[in-house]
C-alpha positions as CSV (number, residue, x, y, z in Angstrom):
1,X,38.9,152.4,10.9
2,X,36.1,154.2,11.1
3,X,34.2,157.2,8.9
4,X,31.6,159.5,9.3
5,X,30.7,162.6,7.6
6,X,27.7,164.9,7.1
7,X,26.3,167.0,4.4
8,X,24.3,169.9,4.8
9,X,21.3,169.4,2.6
10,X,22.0,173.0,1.4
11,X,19.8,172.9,-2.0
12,X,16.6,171.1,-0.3
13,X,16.4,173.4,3.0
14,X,16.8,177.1,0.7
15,X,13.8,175.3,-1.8
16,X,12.1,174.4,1.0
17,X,13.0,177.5,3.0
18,X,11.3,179.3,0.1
19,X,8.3,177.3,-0.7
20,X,8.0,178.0,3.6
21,X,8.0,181.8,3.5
22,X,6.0,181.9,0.2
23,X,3.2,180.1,2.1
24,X,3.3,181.5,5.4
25,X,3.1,185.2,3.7
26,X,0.0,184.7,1.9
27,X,-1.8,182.7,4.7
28,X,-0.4,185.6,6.7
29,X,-2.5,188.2,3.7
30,X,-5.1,185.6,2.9
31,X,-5.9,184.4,6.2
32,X,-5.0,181.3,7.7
33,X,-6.9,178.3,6.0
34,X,-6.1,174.8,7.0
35,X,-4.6,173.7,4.0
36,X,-1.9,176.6,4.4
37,X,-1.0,174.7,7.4
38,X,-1.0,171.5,6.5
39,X,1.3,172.3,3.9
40,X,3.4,174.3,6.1
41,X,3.2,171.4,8.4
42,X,4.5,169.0,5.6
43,X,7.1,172.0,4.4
44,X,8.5,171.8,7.7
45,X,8.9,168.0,8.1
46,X,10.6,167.8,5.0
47,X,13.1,170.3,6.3
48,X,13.9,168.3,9.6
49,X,13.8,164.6,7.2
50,X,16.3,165.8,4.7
51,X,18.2,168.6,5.8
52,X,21.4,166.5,5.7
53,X,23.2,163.3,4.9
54,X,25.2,161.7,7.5
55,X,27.7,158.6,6.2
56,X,29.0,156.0,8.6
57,X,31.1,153.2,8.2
58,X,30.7,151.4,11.7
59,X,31.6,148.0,12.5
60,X,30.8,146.2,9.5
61,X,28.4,148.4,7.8
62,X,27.8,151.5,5.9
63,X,25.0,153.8,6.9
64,X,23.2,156.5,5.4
65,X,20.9,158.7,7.6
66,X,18.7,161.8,6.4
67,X,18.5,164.4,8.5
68,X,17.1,163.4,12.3
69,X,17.9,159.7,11.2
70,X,14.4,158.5,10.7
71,X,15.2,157.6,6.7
72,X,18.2,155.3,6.7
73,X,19.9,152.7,4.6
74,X,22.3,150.1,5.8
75,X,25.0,148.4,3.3
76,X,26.6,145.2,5.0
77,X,30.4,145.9,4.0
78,X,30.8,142.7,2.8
79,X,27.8,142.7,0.1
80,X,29.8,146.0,-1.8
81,X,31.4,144.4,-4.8
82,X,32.4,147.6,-6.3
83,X,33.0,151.6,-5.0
84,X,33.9,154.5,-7.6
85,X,33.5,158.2,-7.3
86,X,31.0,159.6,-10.0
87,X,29.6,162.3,-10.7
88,X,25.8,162.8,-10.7
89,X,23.5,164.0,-14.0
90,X,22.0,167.3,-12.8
91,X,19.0,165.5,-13.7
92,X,19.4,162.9,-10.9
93,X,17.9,165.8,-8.8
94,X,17.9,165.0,-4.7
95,X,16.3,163.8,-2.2
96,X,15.9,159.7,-2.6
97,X,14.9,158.2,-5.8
98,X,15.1,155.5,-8.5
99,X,16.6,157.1,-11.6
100,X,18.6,154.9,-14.9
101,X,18.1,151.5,-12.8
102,X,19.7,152.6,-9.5
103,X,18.9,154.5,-6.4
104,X,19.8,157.6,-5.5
105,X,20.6,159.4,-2.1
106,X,21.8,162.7,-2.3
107,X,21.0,166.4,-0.5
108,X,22.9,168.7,-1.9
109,X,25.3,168.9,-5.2
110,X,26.9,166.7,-7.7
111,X,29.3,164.6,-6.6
112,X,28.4,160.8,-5.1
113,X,30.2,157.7,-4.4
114,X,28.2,154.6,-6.3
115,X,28.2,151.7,-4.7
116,X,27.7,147.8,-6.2
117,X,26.4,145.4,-4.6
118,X,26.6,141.4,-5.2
119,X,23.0,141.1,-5.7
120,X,23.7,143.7,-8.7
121,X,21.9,146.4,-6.5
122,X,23.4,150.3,-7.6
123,X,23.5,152.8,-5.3
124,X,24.9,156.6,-5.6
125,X,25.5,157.9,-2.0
126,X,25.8,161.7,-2.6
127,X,28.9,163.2,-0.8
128,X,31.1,166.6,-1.3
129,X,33.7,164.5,-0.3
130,X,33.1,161.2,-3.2
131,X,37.2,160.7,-2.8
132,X,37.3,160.0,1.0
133,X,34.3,157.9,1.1
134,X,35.0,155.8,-1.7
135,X,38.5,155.2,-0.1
136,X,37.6,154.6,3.6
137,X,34.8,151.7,2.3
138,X,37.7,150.3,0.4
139,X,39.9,150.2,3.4
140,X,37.3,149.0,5.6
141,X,36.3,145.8,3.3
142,X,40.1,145.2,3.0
143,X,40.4,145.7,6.8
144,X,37.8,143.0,7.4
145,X,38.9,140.5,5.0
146,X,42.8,140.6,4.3
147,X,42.2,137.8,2.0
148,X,40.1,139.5,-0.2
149,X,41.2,141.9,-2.7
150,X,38.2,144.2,-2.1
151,X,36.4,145.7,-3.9
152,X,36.8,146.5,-7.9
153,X,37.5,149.7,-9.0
154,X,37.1,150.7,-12.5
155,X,40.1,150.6,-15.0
C-alpha cells in the first residue's frame, strides 16, 4: 500500500502573501531600497519552501516534503513505535519547530498525526486528514512485518 497526500500551506502563503504586498507597496511609494528587496526576496522563498506539505509512505518509509521538496524528513517505517491522531495547541504555530519536547511540521490548521519513534523521538506531522494517515502508517508497518503487532495506539 501506498499513501500520499498534500496540504496547501493555506495560513503561511496569505501571511506571507500579505507581508509581500505590504512591502512591495511602500518600496513601490518609498522608492526601491535594497533592503525592500532583499526582504521581498526572502518573502518570496518562503512562499515556494513552505507553501505545502506533501506525506508519502513509499517503500519502507514515510516522507515529509515542504513545498518544492527541498526541506524533507524521512521516518524509516520500522523505527515508528507509536501513531495517534492529535490535535495541535494553536500555540504550536507552523512552519517546523521544536515546541513541548517534540518537533513539529505543519502548514496549515490543527490537526496532525504524532508519530513515536524507538529512539523516543516525537514528531507531529500536520495533516487535514490526521485519520487516514495515521491509519495507512499503521497498515503499512503491519504490511511489512506480519509478525509484528505494529504499532501502539493509545487506550
Amino acid at each position: 500500500m501506498s499513501y500520499q497526500h498534500t496540504q496547501a500551506g493555506t495560513v503561511i502563503v496569505v501571511s506571507l502573501g500579505i507581508a509581500t504586498i505590504a512591502i512591495a507597496g511602500m518600496a513601490v511609494l518609498m522608492g526601491w531600497h535594497p533592503v525592500a528587496i532583499v526582504v521581498l526576496c526572502i518573502l518570496l522563498a518562503c512562499v515556494a519552501l513552505f507553501h505545502s506539505l506533501t506525506v508519502e509512505i513509499r517503500g519502507d518509509t514515510l516522507e515529509c516534503r515542504f513545498g518544492v521538496g527541498l526541506i524533507r524528513k524521512r521516518f524509516p517505517l520500522a523505527e515508528i513505535r507509536n501513531v495517534e491522531s492529535v490535535r495541535n495547541p494553536w500555540y504550536y504555530g507552523w512552519g517546523i519547530h521544536w515546541v513541548l519536547g517534540l518537533w513539529v511540521f505543519n502548514v496549515s490548521g490543527f490537526r496532525a498525526v504524532q508519530i513515536t519513534l524507538a529512539s523516543g523521538r516525537r514528531y507531529r506531522v500536520g495533516t487535514d486528514e490526521p485519520e487516514e494517515l495515521a491509519q495507512a502508517i499503521r497498515q503499512r508497518i503491519s504490511e511489512a512485518s506480519p509478525s509484528a503487532s505494529g504499532p501502539r495506539t493509545p487506550s
